[in-house]
C-alpha positions in Angstrom: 173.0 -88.0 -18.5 171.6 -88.1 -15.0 172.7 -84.4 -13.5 174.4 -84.8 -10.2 175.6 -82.5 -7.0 179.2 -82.5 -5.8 178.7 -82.8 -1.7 181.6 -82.4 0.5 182.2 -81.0 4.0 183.7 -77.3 5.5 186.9 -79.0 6.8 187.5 -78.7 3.0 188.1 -75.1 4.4 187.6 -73.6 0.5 186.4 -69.6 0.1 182.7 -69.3 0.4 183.2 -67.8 -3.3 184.3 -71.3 -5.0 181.3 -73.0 -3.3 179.1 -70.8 -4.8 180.4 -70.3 -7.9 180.0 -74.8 -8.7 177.0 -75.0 -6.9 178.7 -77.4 -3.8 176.6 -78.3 -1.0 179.2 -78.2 2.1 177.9 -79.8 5.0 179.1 -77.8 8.3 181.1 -79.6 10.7 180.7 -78.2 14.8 183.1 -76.6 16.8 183.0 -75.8 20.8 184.2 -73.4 22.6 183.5 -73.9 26.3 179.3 -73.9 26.6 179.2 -72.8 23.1 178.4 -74.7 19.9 179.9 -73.2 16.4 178.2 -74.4 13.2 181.3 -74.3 10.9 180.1 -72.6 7.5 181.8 -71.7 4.8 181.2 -68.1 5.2 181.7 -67.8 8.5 178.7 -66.4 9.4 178.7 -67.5 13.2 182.5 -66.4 13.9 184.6 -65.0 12.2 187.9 -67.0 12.1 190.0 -63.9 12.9 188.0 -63.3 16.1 188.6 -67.4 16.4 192.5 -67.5 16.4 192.3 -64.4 19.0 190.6 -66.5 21.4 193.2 -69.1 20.5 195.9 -66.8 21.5 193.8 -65.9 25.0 194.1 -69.5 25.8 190.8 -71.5 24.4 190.9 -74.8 23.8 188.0 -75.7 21.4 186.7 -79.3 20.3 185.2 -80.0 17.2 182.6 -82.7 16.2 181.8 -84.6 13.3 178.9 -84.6 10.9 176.3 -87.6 12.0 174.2 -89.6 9.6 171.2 -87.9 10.3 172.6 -84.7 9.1 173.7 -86.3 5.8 170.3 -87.8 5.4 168.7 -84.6 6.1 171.1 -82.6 3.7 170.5 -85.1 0.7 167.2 -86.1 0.6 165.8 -83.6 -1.3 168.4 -83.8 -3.6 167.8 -87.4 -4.0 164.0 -86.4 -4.2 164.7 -84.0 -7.2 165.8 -87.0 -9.1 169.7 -85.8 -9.0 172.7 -87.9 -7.9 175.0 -87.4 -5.9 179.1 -87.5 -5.5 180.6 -86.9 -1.8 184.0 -86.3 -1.4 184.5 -86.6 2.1 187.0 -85.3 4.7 189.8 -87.8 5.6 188.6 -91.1 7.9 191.9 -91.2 9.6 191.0 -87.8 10.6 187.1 -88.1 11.6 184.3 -90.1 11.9 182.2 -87.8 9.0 183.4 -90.0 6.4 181.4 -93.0 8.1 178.7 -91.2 8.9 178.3 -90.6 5.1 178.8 -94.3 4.3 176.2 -95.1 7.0 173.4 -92.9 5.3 174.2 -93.7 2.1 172.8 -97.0 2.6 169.8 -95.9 4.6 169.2 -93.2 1.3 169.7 -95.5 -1.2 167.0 -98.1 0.6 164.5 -94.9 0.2 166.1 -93.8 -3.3 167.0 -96.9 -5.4 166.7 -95.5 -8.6 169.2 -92.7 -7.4 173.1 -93.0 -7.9 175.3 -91.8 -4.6 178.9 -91.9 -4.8 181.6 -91.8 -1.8 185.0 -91.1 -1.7 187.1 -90.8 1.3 189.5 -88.3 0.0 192.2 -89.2 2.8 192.8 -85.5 2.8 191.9 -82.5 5.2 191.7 -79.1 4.7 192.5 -76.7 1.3 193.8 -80.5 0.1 190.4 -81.6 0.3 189.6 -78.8 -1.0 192.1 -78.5 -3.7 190.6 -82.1 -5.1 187.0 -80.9 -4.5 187.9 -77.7 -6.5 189.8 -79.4 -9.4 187.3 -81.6 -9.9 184.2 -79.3 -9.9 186.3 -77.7 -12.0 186.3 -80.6 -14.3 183.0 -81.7 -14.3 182.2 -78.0 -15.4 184.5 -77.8 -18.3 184.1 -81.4 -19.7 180.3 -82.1 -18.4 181.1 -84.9 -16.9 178.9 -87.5 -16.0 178.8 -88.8 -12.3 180.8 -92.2 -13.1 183.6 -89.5 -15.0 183.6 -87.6 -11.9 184.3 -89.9 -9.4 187.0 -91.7 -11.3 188.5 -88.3 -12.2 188.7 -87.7 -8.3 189.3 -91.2 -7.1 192.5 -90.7 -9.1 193.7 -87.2 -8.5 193.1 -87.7 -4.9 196.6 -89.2 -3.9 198.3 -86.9 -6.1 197.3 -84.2 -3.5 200.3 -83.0 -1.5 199.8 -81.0 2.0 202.8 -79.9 3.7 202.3 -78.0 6.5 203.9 -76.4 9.7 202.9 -75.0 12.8 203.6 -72.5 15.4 202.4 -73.4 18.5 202.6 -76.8 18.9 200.8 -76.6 21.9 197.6 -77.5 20.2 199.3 -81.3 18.5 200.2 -82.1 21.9 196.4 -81.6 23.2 195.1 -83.6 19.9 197.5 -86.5 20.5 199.2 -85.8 17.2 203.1 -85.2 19.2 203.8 -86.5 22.7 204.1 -84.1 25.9 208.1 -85.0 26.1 208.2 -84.1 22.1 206.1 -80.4 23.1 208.3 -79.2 25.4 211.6 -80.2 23.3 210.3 -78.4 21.0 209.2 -75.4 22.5 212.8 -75.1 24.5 214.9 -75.0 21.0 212.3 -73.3 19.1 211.5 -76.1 16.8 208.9 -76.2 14.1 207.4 -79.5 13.2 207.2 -80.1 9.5 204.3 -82.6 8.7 202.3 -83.9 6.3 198.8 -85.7 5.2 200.0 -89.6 4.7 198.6 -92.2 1.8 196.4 -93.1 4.0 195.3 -89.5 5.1 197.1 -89.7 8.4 199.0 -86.6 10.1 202.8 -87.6 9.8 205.8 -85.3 11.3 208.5 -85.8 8.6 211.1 -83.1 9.9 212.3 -80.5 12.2 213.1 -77.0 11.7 214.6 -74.7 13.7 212.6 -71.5 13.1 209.5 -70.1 11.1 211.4 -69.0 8.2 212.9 -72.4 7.8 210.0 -74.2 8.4 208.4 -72.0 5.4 211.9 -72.8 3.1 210.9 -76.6 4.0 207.4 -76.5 2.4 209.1 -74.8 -0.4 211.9 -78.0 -0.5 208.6 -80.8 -0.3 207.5 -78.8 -3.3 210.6 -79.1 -5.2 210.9 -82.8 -4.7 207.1 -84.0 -5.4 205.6 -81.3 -7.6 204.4 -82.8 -10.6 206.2 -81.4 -14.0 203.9 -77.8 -15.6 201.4 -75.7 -14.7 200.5 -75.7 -11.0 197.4 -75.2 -9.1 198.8 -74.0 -5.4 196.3 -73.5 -2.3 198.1 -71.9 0.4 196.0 -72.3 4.1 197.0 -69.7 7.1 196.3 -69.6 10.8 195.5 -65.9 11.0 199.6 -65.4 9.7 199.1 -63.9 6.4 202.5 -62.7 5.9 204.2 -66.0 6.4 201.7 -66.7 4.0 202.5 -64.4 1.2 205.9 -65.2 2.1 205.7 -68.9 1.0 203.7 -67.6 -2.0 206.3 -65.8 -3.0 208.6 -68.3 -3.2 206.3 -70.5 -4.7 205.8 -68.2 -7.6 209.7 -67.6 -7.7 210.4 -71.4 -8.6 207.1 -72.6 -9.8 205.2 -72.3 -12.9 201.8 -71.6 -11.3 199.0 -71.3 -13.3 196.4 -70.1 -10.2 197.4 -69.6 -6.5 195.0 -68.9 -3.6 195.6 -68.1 -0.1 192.9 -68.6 2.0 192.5 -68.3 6.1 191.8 -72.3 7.5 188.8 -72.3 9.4 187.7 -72.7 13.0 187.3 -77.1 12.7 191.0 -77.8 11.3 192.1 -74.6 13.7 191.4 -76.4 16.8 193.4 -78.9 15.9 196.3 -77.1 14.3 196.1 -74.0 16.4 197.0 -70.1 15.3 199.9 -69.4 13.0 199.5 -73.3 11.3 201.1 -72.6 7.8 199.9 -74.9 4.9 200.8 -75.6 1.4 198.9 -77.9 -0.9 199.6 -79.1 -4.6 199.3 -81.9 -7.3 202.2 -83.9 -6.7 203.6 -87.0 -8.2 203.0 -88.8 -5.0 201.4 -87.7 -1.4 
């Protein structure tokens, strides 16, 4: 059995630890803040997210942008030249153009590497989701020593069993993405209301309901859980905004209901930040459906 590398990308927002531990290559997305490029590692070595969602609060408006094909070229090659395969698991398309820029140099790497094996999956998730399915799976391929073609049908299935639920607090920075209308931003803001939203089938941000207030936005993501989770042990990833007392909140509640098995709460980093801005609360778990 060919050995193979599990290569995904930082929006999968995962501790540095995990990445380490199963040996992922994470290919760094870019962020911008005014003249300023960001390289967004896993570790955080260039900002630190805290300092990140302080500038938020000050008023910056960063822009992010996408892995290119060069990049993946440049990443795999030598892993290709090592005679190892490779598995991607790639950050949602409806979300960003990284996804096609892997498809792109696949084809260029595999006219260089015939012999080699690359596989692609667009997760059609975004954040600890994608990194949930990039976890459980690493996790699997570890545990069962799974070959590549186990691995990618092992994911390929788990991935729309992947549940995110999240909720914001300042919805400022949906209305500056496009994700909620002007009109919508300012209704909301007036009456205090917290979106409630989640990754679609196919990987899309959807607004499914409105809360009125951060504790019942948090109760909400507690309710999705109720109504999807699938039956046993869980596996929860909880993602924060610089908020981690609204995060242990909604852990806590999670544990009070749930039988969870392993729970991690992890800060979201910089990429899916500018997008979601400070105080974005998320909650991610295998459900029987998205």
């Amino acid at each position: 059995m060919n050995p193979f590398v599990i290569v995904t990308d930082s929006t999968c927002d995962l501790p540095d630890r995990i990445a380490q531990e199963y040996n992922l290559v994470v290919m760094p997305l870019k962020f911008h803040l005014g003249e300023t490029a960001y390289v967004n590692y896993l570790d955080n070595r260039e900002l630190d997210p805290k300092e990140f969602y302080d500038l938020l609060r000050g008023g910056a408006k960063p822009t992010t942008s996408q892995i290119n094909p060069d990049e993946y070229v440049e990443t795999l090659t030598p892993i290709l030249k090592e005679g190892k395969d490779v598995l991607i698991l790639s950050f949602s398309s409806a979300l960003s153009g990284t996804f096609n820029s892997a498809r792109i140099a696949k084809e260029m790497l595999l006219e260089t590497f015939p012999e080699r094996k690359i596989m692609l999956i667009d997760t059609k998730a975004a954040s600890l989701g994608e990194g949930l399915l990039v976890y459980q799976t690493a996790k699997e391929v570890k545990s069962k020593n799974l070959s590549l073609e186990q691995a990618y049908e092992f994911a390929l299935n788990l991935a729309p069993q992947i549940a995110h639920w999240f909720t914001v607090d300042d919805i400022e920075h949906l209305v500056r993405g496009g994700r909620i209308t002007k009109t919508a931003g300012i209704v909301a803001k007036l009456v205090n209301i917290k979106p409630v939203m989640h990754v679609s089938d196919e990987g899309k941000l959807v607004a499914r309901q409105k809360a009125i207030g951060r504790k019942r936005a948090i109760k909400a993501l507690v309710d999705e859980m109720e109504k999807s989770a699938k039956p046993g042990k869980q596996v929860v990833f909880i993602g924060h905004g610089d908020d981690l007392e609204s995060a242990e909140m909604l852990r806590d509640l999670i544990r009070a209901k749930f039988d969870v098995e392993e729970l991690v709460i992890h800060m979201i980093g910089p990429v899916i930040g500018s997008h979601a801005g400070q105080g974005v609360l998320a909650l991610f778990f295998i459900g029987q459906n998205r």
